[in-house]
C-alpha positions in Angstrom: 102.5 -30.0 88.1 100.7 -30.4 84.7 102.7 -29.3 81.2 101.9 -25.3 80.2 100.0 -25.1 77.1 99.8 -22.6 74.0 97.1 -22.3 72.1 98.1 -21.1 68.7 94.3 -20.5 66.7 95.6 -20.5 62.8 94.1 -20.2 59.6 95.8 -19.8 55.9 97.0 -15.8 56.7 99.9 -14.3 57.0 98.9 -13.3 60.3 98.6 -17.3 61.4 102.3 -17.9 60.0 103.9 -14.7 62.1 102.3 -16.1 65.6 103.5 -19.8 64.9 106.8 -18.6 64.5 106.4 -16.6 67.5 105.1 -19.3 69.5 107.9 -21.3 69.1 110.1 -19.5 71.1 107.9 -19.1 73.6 106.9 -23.0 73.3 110.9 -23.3 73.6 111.3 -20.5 76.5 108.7 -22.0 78.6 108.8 -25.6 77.7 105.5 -26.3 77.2 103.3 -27.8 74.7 101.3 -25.8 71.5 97.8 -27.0 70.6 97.3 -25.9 67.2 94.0 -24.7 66.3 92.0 -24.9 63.3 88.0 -23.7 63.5 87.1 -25.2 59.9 83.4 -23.8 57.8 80.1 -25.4 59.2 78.9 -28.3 58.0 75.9 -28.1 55.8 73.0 -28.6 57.2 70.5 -28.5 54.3 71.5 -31.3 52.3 71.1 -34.8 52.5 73.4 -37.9 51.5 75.3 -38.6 49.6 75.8 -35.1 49.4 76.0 -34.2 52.8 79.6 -36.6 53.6 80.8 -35.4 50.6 80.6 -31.9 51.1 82.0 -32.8 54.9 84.8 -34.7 53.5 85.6 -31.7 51.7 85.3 -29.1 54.3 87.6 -31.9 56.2 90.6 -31.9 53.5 90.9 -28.3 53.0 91.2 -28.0 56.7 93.6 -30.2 57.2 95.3 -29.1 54.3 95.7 -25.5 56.2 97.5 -27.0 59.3 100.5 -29.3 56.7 102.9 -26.1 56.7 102.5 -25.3 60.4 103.0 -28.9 61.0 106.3 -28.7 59.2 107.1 -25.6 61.3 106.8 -27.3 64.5 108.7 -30.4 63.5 111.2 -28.5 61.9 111.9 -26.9 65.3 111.5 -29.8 67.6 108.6 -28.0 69.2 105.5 -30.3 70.6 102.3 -29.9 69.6 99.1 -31.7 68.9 95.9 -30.3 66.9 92.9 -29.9 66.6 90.1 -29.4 64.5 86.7 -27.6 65.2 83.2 -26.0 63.4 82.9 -22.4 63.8 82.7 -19.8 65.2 85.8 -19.0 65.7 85.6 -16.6 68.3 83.8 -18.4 70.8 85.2 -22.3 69.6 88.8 -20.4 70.6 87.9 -18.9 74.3 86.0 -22.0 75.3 88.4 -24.9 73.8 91.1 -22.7 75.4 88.9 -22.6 79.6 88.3 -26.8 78.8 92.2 -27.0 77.9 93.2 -25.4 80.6 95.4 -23.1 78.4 98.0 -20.8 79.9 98.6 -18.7 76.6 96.7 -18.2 73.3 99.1 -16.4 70.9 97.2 -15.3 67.2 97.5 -13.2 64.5 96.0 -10.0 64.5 93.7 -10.6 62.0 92.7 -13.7 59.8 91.0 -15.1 56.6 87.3 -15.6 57.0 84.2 -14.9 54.9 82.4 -12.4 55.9 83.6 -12.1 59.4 86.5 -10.9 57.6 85.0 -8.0 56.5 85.3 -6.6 59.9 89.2 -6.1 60.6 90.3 -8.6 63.3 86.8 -9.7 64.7 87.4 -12.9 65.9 90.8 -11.6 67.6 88.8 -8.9 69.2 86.1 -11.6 70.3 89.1 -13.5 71.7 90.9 -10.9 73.8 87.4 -10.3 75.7 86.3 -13.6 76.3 89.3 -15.8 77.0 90.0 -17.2 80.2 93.8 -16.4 79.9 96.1 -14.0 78.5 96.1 -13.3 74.9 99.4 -11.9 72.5 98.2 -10.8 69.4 101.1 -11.0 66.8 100.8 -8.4 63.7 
């Protein structure tokens, strides 16, 4: 019988925070493992080296620089988890890592930090909870 998986889909919000701490319980309740989820800006692709890896190595450190406190979180409460990083969007990059994965869960914040996507309240959420291939708690 393979290991249950979480998908917890996080960015720098408020939001993100409140549904890693509620995954942990649930990580703990059901024993299973959390894949932490990062969906990081596009690369450019208008620009040419050496300004191109530079502006990928920054896109690169900033997102990994989002996941250091939920890292902490996890370790802090002995809860297993691995990561990973992806291009947006965010809404589809969620519901298809999470059908590959074979993810049992997706738990997320009800709304998030983006650009202009964030203009509209909760879109990538929304986009989630139609097009993921397993159930979906929203934390707000």
């Amino acid at each position: 019988m393979n290991k249950k998986q979480i998908m917890v889909p996080v960015d720098d919000s408020s939001y993100s925070f409140d549904a890693v701490q509620y995954s942990i319980d649930y990580a703990k309740g059901m024993d299973c493992e959390i894949l932490l989820l990062h969906c990081h800006k596009q690369f450019p692709t208008a620009i040419g080296e050496p300004f191109l890896q530079k502006a990928i190595d920054k896109i690169l450190e900033k997102a990994d620089n989002v996941l250091v406190p939920y890292r902490e979180i996890y370790k802090e409460n002995n809860v297993h988890f691995r990561e990973l990083l992806l291009e947006e969007p965010a809404g589809k990059v969620i519901s298809e890592t999470a059908k590959i994965e074979g993810i049992n869960l997706i738990i997320m914040g009800s709304r998030g930090k983006s650009d202009l996507a964030g203009l509209i309240v909760g879109s990538t959420t929304h986009k989630v909870l139609h097009t993921a291939p397993c159930p979906v708690l929203v934390v707000r």
